[in-house]
C-alpha positions as CSV (number, residue, x, y, z in Angstrom):
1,X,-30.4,52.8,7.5
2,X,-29.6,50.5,4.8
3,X,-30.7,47.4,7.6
4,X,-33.7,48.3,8.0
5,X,-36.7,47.1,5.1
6,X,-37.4,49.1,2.0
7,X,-41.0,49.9,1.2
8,X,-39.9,50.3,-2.4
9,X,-40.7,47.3,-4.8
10,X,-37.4,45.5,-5.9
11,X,-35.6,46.3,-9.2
12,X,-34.7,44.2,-11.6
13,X,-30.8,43.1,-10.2
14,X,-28.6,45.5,-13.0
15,X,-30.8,48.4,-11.8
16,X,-30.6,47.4,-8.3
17,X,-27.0,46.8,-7.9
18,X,-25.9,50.4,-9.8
19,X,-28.2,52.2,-6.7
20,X,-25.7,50.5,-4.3
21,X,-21.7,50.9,-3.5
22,X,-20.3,47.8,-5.0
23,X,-20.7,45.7,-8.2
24,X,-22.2,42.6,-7.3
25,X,-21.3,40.7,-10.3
26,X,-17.6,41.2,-9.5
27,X,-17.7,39.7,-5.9
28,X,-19.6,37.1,-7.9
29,X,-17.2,36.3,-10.4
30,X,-14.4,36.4,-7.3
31,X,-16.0,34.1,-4.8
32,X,-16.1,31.7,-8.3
33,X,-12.9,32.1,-9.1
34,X,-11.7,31.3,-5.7
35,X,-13.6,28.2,-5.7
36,X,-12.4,26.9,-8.6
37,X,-9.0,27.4,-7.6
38,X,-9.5,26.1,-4.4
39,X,-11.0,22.6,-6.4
40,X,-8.0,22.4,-8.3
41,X,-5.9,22.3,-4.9
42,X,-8.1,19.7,-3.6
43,X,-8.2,17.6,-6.9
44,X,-4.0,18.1,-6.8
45,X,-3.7,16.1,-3.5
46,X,-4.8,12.7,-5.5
47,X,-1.9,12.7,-7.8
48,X,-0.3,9.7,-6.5
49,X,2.7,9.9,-8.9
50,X,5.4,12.5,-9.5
51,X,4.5,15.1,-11.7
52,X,5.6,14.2,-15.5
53,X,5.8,17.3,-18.0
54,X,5.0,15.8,-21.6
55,X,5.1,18.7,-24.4
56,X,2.0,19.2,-25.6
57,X,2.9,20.0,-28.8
58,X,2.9,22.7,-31.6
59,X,-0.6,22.6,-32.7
60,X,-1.8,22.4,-29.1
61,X,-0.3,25.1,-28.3
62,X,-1.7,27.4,-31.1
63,X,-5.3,25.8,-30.3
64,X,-4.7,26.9,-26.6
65,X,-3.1,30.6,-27.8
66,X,-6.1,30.8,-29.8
67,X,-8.7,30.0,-27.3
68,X,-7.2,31.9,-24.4
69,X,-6.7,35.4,-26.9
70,X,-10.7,34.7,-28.1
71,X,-11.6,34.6,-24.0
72,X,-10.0,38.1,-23.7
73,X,-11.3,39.1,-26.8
74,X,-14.5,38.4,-25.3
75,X,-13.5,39.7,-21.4
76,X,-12.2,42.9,-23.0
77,X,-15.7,43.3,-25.0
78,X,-18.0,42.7,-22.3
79,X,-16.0,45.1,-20.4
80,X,-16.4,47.8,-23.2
81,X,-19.9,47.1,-23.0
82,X,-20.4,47.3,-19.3
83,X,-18.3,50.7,-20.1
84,X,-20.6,52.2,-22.3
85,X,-23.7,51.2,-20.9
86,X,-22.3,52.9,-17.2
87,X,-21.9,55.9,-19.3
88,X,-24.8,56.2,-21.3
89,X,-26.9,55.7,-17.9
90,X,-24.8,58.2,-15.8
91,X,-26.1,61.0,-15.1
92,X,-24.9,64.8,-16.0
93,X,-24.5,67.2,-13.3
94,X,-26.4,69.7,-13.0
95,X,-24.7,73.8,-12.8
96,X,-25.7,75.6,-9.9
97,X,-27.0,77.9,-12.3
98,X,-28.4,76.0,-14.7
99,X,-32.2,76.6,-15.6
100,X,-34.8,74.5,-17.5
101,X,-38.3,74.0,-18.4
102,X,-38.9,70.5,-16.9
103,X,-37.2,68.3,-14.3
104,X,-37.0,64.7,-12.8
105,X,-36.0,64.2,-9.5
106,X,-35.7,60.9,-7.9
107,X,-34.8,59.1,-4.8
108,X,-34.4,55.4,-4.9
109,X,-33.5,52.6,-2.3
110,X,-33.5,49.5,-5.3
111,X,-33.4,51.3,-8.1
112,X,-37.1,51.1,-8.8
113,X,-38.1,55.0,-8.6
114,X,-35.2,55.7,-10.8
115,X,-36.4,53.5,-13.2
116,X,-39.8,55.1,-12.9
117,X,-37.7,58.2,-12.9
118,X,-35.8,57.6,-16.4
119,X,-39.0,56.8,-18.0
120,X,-41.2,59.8,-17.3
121,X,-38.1,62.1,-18.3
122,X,-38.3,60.0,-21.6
123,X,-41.9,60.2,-22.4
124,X,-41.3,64.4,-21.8
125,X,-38.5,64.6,-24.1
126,X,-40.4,61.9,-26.7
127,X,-43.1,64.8,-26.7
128,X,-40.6,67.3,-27.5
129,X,-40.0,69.1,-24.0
130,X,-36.5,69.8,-22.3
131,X,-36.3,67.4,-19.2
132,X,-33.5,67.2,-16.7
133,X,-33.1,64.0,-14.7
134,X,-31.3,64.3,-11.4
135,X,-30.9,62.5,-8.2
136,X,-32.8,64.4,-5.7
137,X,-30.1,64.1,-3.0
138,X,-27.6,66.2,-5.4
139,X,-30.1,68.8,-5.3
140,X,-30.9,72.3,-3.7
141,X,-33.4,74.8,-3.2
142,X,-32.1,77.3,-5.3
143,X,-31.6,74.7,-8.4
144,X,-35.5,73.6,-7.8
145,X,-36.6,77.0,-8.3
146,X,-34.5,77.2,-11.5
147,X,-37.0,74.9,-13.2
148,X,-40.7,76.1,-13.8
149,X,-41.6,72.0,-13.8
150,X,-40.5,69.7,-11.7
151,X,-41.6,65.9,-10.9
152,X,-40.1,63.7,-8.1
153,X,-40.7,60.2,-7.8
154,X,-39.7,59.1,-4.7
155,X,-39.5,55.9,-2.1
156,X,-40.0,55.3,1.2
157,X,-37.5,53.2,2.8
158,X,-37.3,51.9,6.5
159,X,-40.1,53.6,9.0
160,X,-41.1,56.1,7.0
161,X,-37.4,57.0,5.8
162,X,-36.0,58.9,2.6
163,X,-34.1,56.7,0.9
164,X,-29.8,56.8,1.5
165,X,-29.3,59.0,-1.8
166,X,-31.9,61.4,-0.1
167,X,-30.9,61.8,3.8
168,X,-28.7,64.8,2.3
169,X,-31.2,66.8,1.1
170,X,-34.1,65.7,3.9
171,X,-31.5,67.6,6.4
172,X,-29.8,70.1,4.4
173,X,-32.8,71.3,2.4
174,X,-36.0,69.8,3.5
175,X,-34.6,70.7,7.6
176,X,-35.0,74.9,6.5
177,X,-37.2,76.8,4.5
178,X,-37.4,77.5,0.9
179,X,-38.7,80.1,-1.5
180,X,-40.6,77.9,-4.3
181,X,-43.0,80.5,-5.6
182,X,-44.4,80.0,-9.5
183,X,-42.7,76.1,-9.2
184,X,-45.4,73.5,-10.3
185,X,-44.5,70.1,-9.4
186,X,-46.0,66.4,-9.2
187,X,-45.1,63.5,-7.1
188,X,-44.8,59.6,-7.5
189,X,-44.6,57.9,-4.3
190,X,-43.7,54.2,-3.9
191,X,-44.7,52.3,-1.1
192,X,-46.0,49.1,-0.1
193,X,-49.1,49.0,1.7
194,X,-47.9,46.2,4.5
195,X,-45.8,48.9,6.3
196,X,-47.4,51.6,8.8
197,X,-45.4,54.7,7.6
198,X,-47.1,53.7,3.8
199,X,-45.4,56.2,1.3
200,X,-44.6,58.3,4.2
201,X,-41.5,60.1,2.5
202,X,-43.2,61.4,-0.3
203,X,-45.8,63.0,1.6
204,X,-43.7,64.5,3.9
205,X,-41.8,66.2,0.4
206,X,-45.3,66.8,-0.7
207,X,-45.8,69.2,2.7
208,X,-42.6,71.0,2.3
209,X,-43.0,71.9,-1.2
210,X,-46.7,73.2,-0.7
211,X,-45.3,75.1,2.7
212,X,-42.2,76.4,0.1
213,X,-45.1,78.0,-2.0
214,X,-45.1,74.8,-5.1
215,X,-48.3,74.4,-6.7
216,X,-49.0,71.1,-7.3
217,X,-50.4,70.4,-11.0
218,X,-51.7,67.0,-9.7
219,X,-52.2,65.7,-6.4
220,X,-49.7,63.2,-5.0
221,X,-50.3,59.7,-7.0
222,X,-49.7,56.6,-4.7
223,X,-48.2,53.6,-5.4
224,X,-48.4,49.8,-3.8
225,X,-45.8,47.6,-4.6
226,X,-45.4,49.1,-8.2
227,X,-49.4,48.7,-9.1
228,X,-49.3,49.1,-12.6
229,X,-52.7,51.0,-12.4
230,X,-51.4,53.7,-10.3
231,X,-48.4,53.7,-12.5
232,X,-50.6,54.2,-15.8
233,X,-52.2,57.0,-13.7
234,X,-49.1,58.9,-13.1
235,X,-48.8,57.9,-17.1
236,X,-52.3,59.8,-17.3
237,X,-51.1,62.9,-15.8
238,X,-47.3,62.9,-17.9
239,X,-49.7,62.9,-21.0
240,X,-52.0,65.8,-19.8
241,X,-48.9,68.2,-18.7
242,X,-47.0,67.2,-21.5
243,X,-49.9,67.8,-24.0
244,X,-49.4,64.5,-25.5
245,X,-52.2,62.0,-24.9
246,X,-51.2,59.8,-27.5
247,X,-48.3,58.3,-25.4
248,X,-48.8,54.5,-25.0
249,X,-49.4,53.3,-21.8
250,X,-46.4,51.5,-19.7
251,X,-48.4,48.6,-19.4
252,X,-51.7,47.9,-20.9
253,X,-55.0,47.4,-18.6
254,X,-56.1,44.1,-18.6
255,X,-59.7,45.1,-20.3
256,X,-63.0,43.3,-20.4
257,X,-66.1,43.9,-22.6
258,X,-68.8,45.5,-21.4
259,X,-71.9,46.7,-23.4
260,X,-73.3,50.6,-24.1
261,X,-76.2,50.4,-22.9
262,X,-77.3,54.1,-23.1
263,X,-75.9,57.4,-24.2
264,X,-77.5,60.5,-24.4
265,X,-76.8,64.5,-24.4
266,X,-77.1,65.8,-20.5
267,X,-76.7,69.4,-21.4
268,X,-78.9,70.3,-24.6
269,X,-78.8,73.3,-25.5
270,X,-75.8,74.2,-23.5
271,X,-73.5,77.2,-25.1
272,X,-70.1,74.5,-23.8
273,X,-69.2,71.6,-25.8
274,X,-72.0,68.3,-25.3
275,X,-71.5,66.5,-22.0
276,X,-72.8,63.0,-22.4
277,X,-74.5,60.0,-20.4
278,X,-72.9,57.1,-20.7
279,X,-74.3,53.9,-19.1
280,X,-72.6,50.4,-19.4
281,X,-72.9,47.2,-18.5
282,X,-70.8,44.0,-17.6
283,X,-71.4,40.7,-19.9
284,X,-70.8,39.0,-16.3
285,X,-72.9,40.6,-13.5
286,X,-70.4,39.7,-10.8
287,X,-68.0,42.5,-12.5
288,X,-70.7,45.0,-10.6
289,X,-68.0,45.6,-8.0
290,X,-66.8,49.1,-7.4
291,X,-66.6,51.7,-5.0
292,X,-67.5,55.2,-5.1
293,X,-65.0,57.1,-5.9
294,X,-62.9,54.8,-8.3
295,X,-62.2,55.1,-12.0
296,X,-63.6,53.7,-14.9
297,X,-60.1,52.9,-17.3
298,X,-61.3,53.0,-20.9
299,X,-59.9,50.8,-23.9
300,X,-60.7,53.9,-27.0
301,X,-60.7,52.6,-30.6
302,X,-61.1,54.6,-33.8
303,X,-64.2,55.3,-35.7
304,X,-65.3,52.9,-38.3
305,X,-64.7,55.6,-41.1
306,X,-61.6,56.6,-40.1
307,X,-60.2,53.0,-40.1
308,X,-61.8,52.8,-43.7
309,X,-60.4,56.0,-44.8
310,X,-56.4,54.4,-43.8
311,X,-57.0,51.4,-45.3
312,X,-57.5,52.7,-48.5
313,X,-54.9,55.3,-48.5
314,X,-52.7,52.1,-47.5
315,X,-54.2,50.1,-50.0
316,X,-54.7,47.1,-47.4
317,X,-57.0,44.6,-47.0
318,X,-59.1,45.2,-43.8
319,X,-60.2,41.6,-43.4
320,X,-57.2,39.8,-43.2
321,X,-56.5,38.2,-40.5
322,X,-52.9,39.1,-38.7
323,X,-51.3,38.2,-34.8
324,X,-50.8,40.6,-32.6
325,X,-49.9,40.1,-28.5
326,X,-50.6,35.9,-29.2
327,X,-53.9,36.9,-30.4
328,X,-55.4,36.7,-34.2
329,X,-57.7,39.5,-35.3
330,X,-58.4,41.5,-38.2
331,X,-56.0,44.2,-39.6
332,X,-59.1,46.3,-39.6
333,X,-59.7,45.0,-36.0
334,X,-56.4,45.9,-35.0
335,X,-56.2,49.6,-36.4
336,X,-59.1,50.5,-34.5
337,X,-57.3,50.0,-31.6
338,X,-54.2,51.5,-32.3
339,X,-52.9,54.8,-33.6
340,X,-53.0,55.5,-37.4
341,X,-49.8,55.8,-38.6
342,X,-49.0,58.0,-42.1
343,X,-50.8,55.3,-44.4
344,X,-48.7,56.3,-47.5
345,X,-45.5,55.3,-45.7
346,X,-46.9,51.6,-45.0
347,X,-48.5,51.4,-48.8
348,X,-47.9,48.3,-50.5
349,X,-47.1,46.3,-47.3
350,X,-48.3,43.3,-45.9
351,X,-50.8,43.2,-43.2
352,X,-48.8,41.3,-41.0
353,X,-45.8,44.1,-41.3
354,X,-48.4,46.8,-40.8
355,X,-49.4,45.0,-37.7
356,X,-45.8,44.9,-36.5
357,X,-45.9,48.9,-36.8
358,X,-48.8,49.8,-34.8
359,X,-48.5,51.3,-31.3
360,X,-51.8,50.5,-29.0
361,X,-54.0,53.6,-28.2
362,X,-53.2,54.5,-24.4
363,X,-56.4,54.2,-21.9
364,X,-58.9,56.7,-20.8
365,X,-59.9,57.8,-17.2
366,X,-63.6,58.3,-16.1
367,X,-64.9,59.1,-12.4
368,X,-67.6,56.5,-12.1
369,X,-70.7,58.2,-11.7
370,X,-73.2,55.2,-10.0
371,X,-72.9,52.9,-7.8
372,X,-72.6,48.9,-8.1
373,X,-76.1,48.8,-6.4
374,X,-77.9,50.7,-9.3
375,X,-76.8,47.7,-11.8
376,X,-74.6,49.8,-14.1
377,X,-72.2,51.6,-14.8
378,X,-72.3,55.3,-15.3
379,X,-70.3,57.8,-16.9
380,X,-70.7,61.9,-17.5
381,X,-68.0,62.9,-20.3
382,X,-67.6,65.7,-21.8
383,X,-66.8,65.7,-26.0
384,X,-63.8,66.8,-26.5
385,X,-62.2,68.1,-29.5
386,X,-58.9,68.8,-31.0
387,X,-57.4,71.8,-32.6
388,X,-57.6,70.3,-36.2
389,X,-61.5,69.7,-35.3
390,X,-61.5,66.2,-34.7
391,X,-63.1,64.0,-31.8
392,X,-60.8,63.2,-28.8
393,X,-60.0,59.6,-29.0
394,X,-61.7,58.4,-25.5
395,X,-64.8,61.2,-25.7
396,X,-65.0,60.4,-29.8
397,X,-65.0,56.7,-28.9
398,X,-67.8,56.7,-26.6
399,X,-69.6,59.4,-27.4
400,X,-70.3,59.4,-31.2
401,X,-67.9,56.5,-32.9
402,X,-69.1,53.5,-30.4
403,X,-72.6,52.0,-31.6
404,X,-75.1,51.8,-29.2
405,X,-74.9,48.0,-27.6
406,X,-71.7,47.2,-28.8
407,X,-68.7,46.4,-26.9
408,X,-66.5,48.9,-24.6
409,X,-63.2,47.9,-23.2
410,X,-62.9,48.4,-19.3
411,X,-61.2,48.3,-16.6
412,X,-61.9,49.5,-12.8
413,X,-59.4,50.8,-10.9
414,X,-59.7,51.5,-7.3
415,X,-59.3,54.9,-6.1
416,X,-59.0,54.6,-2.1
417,X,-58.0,57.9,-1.7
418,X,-61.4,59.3,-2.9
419,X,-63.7,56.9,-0.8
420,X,-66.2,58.2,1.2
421,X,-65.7,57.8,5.2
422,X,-68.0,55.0,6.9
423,X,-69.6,57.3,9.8
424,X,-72.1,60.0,9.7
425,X,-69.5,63.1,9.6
426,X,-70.6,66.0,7.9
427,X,-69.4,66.2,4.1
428,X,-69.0,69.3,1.6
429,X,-68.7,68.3,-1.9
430,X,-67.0,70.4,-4.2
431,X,-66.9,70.4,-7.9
432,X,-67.7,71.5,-11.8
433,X,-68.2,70.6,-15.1
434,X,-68.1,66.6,-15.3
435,X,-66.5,66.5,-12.0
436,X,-70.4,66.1,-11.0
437,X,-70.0,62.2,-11.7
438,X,-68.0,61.4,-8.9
439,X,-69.6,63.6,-6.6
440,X,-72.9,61.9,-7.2
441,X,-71.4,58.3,-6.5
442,X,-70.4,59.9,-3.4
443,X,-73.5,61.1,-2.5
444,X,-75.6,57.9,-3.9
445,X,-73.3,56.2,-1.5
446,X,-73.8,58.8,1.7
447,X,-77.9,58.7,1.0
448,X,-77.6,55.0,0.8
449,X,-76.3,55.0,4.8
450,X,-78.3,57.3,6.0
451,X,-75.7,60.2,6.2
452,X,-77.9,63.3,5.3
453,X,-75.5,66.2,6.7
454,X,-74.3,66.7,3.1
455,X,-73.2,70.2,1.2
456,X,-72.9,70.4,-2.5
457,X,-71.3,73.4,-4.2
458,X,-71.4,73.1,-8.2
459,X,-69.9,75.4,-10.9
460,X,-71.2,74.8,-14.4
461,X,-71.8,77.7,-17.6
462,X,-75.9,77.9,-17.7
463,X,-78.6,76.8,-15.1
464,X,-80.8,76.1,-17.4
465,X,-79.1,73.5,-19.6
466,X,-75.9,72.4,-17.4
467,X,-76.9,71.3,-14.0
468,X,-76.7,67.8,-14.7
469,X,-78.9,65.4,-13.0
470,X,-81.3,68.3,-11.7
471,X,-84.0,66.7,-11.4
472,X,-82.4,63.6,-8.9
473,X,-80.4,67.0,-6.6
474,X,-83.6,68.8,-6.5
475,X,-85.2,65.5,-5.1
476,X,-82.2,65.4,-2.5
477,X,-82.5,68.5,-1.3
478,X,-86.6,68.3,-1.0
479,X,-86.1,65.3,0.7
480,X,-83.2,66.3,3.0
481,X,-80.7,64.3,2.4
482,X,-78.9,67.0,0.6
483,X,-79.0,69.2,4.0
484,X,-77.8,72.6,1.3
485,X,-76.6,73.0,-2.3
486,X,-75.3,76.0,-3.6
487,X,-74.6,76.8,-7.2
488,X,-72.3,78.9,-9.6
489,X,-73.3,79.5,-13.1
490,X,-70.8,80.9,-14.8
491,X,-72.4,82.6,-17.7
492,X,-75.4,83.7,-16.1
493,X,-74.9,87.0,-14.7
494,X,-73.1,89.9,-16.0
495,X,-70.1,89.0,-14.3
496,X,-68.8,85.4,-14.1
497,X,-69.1,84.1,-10.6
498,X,-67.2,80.5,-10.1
499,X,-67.7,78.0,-7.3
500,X,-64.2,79.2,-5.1
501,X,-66.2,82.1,-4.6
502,X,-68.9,80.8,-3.1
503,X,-66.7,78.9,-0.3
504,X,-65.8,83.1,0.3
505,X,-69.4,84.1,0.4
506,X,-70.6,81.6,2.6
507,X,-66.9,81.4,4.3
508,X,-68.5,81.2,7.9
509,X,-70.6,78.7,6.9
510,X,-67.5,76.5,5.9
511,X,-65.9,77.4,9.3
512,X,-68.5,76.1,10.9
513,X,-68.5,72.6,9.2
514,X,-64.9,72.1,9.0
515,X,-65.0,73.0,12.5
516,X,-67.7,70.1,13.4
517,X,-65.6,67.5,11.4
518,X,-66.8,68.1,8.1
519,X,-64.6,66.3,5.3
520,X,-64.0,67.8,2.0
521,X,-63.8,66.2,-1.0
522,X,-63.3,68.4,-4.0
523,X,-63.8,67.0,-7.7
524,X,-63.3,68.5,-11.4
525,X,-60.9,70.6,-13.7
526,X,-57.1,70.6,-12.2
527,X,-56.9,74.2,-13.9
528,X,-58.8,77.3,-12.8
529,X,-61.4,75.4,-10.4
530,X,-58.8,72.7,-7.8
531,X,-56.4,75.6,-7.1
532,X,-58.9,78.0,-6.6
533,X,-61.0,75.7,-3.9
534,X,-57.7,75.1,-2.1
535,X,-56.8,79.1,-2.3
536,X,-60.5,79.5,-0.5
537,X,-60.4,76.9,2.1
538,X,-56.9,77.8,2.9
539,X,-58.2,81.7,3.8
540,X,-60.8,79.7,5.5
541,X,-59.3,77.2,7.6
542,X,-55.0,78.1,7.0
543,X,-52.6,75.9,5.2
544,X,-51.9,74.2,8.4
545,X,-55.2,73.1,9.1
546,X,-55.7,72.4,5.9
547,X,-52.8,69.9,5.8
548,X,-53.5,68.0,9.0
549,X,-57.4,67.5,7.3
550,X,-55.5,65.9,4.1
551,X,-53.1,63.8,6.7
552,X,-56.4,62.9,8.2
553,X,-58.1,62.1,4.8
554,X,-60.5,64.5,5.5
555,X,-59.5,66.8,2.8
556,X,-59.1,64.6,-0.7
557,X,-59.3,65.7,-4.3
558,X,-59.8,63.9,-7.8
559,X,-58.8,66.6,-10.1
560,X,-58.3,66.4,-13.8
């Protein structure tokens, strides 16, 4: 196995060469070693006279003593070194009985996943969690269902291959069934995009854990060649389960300004928190490039007043200038970008050493609600709030704290798994709350074709204030090229009736569909409304049928 190609993205070399059996620095070292001595030989033939011992002398010989003991004094350290850094990146063993909150599991071929691996166990425990890390070939059944959480992130090596580490547990675990009822779990496949069997060994552990009775808190995040959006994603979804959405992201998306053109309140009156409008546009019209389906990555800054409120606290000077990444902005500038540290321990500072302190604020993700044709960019968030009563950093930003035409920070990032398909097959279109946004891109897109065999199922508090963009549905449906929608409203009757139930009540319906090659696509909250859509379809349609439909992409979700 090791001959055939990795679909994993290379490691640096220290990370690469622990994954393997034998030190590559020391057959390095050796082949030089041997060279050298085999120079000397060769340089030895030219002495054309007899070899003459002169003493070298007293002080020549301390010099050399001294030089040689410093060399081992250095050998000996850099082996201490290596030593300690082997130990301090080995990793305990984990009791047959031993039980946890939270575990990483990874299988690598270069070294990359457990990289990957090592850093999401890190941001768990930064946010105060117990987190196991483990290689995922060490592991068995029983010890997965000792842990209530566990994430795998996981290559694909060869056709479609587990990587070396792995091949024990694909036969000895993944070959038999398992009883993995109440586990929730997530997975990070690698991959690279050039080979058929793309990411192929993490969906395979994907199907085994859903068939072992896992719930998945996320669905299965992607990643080519180590694309540092999907990575940042997978960041996205650490932060959410870890309830810690101030962690900075892994690496920063490269962001450009784009201007609010419009915001407004889409549910007023609504007894649920203020979902809001949001419509942006590029500074360069060619950036009106996107896909339904894909994400809108937001760059959140701090209200104005906020920022004010530090800097006096701090006693610093908003308007000087400081550098920051090779660039030369404001202090003021600056802390509106980045978390706001306890200002009394940073009073009396310079700006420039405040600078040094601050940690960037980590992206937002929207589902994009337009399309490029339409000429902007739209957004439906919802405001959110934290438990001290203050504004959510991304829904703050750009629904209250951003003025109207100023500048927003963002990034698109392609979601391929969530695009619609190019032919006229039927499509149902599942969803709530905000999850509406992405939905309607979808549909702009469908309508735009000509593909009018479309079903819409929408769960939302109130009819009269939260069916967002009524009046452009009810225009649909007139029109027929919505060919049904059906809606829940949650708070409407005297009991609370959700949008799983209405894939039960019209069950036949979906039968019938699914049965004529409908795809589903299913967006909104990962809690309450994802798990209970797949619970319905699966009494529907079966968990095998449903499975072959997500191998077929004809079953997709962007949940949140």
């Amino acid at each position: 196995m090791n001959s055939l190609p990795s679909s994993e993205p290379p490691a640096p070399k220290a990370s690469a060469s622990r994954s393997r059996g034998f030190d590559l620095s020391s057959i390095g070292h050796a082949v030089i070693l041997a060279a050298l001595a085999a120079l000397a030989i060769a340089l030895s033939q030219w002495q054309a006279e007899p070899w003459n011992w002169v003493a070298p002398g007293r002080g020549r010989l301390w010099t050399a003593a001294t030089l040689l003991a410093a060399y081992a004094g250095f050998v000996i350290s850099v082996a201490v070194s290596r030593a300690r850094s082997a130990r301090a990146q080995a990793l305990p063993q984990l009791a047959q009985d031993q039980r946890g909150d939270w575990l990483v599991a990874f299988a690598s071929q270069t070294g990359f996943a457990e990289q990957l691996a090592r850093r999401s166990c890190d941001a768990l425990r930064d946010a105060g969690l117990r987190a196991d890390l483990a290689m995922l070939g060490s592991l068995d059944a029983r010890q997965l269902g000792h842990y209530s959480r566990v994430l795998f992130v996981v290559s694909t090596t060869g056709e479609g291959d587990a990587p070396d580490s792995a091949a024990a547990f694909v036969r000895r675990v993944m070959g038999g069934g398992a009883a993995l009822a109440g586990l929730g779990y997530g997975v990070l496949a690698l991959g690279d995009r050039d080979y058929n069997e793309y990411c192929a060994f993490g969906h395979r552990l994907d199907h085994w854990l859903r068939h072992a009775g896992a719930q998945p808190l996320f669905d299965l995040v992607e990643v080519d060649n180590g694309e540092a959006g999907a990575l940042r994603h997978w960041q996205h979804h650490l932060g959410l389960l870890a309830g810690r959405t101030d962690l900075p992201d892994w690496s920063a998306p490269a962001y450009t300004p784009w201007r609010l053109r419009e915001r407004r309140v889409s549910n007023p009156g609504s007894a649920g928190a203020p979902a809001f409008h949001i419509e942006l546009v590029p500074a360069d019209a060619a950036l009106l490039q996107w896909d339904a389906g894909d994400i809108a990555e937001i760059g959140p800054r701090n209200g104005a007043d906020d920022v004010a409120l530090w800097l006096a606290a701090a006693a610093a000077d908003g308007g000087t200038h400081v550098r920051r990444d090779e660039a030369d902005l404001t202090l003021a500038e600056l802390l509106a970008r980045s978390h706001l540290p306890d200002p009394s321990a940073l009073r009396g500072q310079s700006a420039q050493a405040i600078a040094a302190t601050l940690a960037p604020l980590p992206h937002r993700e929207y589902s994009i609600a337009s399309i490029a044709a339409e000429g902007s960019l739209r957004l439906l968030v919802r405001q959110m709030r934290r438990d001290d009563g203050s504004l959510g950093v991304g829904s703050g930003w750009l629904s209250e704290y951003a003025p109207l035409d100023s500048s927003i920070d963002l990034r698109i990032r392609s979601n391929a798994s969530f695009h619609v398909p190019g032919d006229a097959r039927p499509m149902i279109l599942i969803g709530n709350g905000t999850g509406l946004a992405g939905l309607r891109a979808l549909l702009k897109t469908r309508i735009a074709a000509g593909h009018h065999r479309n079903w819409l199922l929408f769960g939302e508090r109130n009819a009269a204030c939260d069916l967002h963009y009524r009046d452009e549905l009810e225009a649909w449906l007139a029109q027929g090229s919505i060919e049904r929608a059906d809606y829940a409203f949650s708070r409407d009757g005297r009991s609370r009736v959700y949008v799983q139930q209405l894939l039960r009540e019209h069950v036949d319906e979906v039968r019938a569909w699914i049965g004529a090659g409908a795809s589903v696509y299913v967006c909104g909250s990962l809690e309450g409304m994802a798990p209970g859509v797949e619970a319905a379809l699966v009494e529907a349609v079966g968990v095998d049928a449903l499975e072959t439909m997500a191998a077929e992409g004809r079953y997709r979700r962007d949940v949140y």
